[in-house]
C-alpha positions as CSV (number, residue, x, y, z in Angstrom):
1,X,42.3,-21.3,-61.3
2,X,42.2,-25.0,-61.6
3,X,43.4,-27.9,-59.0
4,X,44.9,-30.9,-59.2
5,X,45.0,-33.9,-57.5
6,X,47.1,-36.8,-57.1
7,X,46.5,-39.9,-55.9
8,X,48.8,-43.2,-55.4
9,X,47.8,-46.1,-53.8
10,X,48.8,-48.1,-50.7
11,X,50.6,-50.8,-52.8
12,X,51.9,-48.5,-56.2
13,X,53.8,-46.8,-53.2
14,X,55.3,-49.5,-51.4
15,X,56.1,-50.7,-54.6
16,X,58.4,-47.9,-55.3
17,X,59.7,-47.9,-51.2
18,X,60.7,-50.9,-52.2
19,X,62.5,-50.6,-55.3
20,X,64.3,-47.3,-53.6
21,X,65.4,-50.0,-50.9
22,X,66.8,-53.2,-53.3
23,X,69.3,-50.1,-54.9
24,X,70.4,-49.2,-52.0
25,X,68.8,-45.9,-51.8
26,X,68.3,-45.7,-48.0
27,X,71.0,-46.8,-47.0
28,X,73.6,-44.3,-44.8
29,X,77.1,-44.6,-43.5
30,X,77.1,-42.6,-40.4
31,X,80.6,-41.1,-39.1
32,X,79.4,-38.4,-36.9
33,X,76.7,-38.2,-34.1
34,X,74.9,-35.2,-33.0
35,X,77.9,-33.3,-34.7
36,X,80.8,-35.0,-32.9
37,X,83.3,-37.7,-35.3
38,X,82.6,-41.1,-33.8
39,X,85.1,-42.7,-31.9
40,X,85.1,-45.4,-28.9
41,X,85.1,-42.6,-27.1
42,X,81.9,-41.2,-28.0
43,X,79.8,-44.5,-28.9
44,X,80.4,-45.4,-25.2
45,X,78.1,-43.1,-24.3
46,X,75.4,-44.9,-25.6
47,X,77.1,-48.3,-24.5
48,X,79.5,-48.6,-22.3
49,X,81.5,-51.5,-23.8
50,X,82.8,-49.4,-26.7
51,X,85.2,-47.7,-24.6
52,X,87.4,-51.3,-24.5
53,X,88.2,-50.3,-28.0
54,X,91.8,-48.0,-28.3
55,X,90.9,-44.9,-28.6
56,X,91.7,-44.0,-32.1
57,X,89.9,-47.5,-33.2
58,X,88.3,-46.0,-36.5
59,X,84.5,-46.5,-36.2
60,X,81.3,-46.1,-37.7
61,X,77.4,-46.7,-37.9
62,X,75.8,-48.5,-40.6
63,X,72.2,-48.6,-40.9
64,X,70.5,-51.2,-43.7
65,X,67.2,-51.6,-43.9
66,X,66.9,-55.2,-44.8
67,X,62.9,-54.5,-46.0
68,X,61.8,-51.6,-47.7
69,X,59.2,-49.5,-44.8
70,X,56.0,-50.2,-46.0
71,X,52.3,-48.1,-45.9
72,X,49.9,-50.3,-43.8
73,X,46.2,-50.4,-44.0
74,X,45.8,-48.2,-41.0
75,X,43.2,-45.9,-41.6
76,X,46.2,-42.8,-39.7
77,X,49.5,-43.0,-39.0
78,X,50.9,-42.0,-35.2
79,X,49.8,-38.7,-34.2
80,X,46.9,-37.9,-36.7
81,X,49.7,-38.1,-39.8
82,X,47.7,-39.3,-42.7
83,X,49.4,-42.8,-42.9
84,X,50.9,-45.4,-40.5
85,X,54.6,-46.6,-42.6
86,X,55.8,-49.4,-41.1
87,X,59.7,-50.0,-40.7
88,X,60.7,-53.4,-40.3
89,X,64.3,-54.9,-39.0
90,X,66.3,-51.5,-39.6
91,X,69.6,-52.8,-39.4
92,X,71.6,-50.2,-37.3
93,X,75.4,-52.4,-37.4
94,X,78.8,-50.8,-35.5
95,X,81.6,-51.4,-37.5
96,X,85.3,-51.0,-36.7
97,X,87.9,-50.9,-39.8
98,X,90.8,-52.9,-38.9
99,X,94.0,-52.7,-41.2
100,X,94.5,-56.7,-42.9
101,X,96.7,-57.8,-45.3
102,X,97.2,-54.7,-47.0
103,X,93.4,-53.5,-47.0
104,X,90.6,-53.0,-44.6
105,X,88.7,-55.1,-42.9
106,X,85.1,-54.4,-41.8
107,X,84.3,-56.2,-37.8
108,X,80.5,-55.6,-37.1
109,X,81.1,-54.7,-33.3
110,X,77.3,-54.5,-32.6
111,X,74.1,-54.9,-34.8
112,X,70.8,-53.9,-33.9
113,X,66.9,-54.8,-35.6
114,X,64.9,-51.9,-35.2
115,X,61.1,-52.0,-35.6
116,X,58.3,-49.5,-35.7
117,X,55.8,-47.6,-36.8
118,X,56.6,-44.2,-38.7
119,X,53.8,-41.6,-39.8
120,X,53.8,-40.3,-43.2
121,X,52.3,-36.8,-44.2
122,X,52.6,-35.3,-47.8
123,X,51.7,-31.7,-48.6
124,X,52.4,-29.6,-51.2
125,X,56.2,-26.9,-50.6
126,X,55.0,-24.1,-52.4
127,X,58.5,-22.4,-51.3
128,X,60.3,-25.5,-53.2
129,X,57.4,-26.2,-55.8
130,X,57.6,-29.7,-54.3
131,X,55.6,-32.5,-52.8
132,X,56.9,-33.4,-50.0
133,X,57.1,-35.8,-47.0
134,X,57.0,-35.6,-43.0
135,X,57.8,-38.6,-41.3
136,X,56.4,-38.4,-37.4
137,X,58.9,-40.4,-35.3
138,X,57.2,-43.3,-33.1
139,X,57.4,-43.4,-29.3
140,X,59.8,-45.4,-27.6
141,X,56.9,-47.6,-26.3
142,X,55.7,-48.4,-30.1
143,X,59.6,-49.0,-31.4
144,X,61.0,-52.3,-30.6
145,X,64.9,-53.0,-30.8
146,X,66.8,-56.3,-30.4
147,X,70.3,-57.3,-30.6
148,X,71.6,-59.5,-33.4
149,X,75.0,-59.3,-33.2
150,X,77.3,-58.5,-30.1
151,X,81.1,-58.7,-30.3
152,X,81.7,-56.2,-27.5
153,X,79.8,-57.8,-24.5
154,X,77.4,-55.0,-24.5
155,X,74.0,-55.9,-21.9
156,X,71.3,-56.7,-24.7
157,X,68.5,-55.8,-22.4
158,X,70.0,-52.0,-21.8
159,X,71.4,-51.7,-25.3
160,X,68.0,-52.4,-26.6
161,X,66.3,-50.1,-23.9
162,X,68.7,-47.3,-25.0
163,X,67.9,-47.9,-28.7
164,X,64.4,-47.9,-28.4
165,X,64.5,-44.4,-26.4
166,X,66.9,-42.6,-28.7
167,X,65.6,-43.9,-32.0
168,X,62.2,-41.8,-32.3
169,X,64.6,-38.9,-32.0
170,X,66.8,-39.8,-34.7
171,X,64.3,-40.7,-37.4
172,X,64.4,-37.4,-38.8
173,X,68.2,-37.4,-39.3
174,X,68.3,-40.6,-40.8
């Protein structure tokens, strides 16, 4: 018979984004994409210049935010969500393991900065009995992507394109 509110503000929950980002929290090791093991094979797909690598060169995707995404003072967030969270220089980095003296050696192949601006909705799961989250993806027009590092020779002006395109449609799986 009764309700109950909650409320946090802008800064009490960036705050916490932030702490959840300094442990490490968000960050992912990806070895799979859209369901298929990575290899040269298949990251070439998205740019060309990973198919130089031999074939069974063992790969993967390593994605870092470097700040924790943040709730702006925008009165909405993309698409009517209720807030505008801001993510700032998403480190997305390729990584090939070679075998060195006896270990492994991680070379960062390709590394990526992604920027832009998330929606965030919160409503109550009453089939969970939790609170919980939507993020809305950005457009490609509203995310920005640049190249930091690039070992393989990739074009930085298509990589970047490509990035931009394909990230709004990957926000939800990371």
């Amino acid at each position: 018979p009764y309700g109950l509110g909650l409320v946090i503000s802008s800064s009490a929950f960036n705050q916490l984004l932030s702490s959840m980002a300094e442990c490490g929290m968000l960050n992912q090791e990806l070895e799979e994409f859209n369901g298929l093991p990575l290899s040269p094979a298949v990251l070439s797909l998205l740019v060309p210049e990973f198919a130089t690598l031999p074939p069974d060169a063992d790969v993967f995707i390593r994605v870092d935010p470097t700040a924790a995404p943040f709730i702006t003072d925008e009165p909405s967030g993309p698409e009517g969500s209720m807030a505008e969270m801001r993510l700032a220089n998403l480190q997305i980095d390729f990584i090939q393991r070679v075998p060195y003296n006896g270990g492994i050696l991680e070379n960062r192949l390709l590394g990526l900065a992604v920027e832009a601006p998330l929606g965030l909705t919160m409503a109550y799961d009453e089939a969970a009995g939790t609170l919980a989250p939507t993020i809305t993806p950005p457009t490609p027009a509203t995310t920005s992507t640049r190249v930091y590092e690039n070992k393989i020779g990739a074009n930085e002006a298509a990589t970047a394109a490509v990035f931009s395109s394909l990230f709004p449609g990957m926000v939800g799986s990371l």
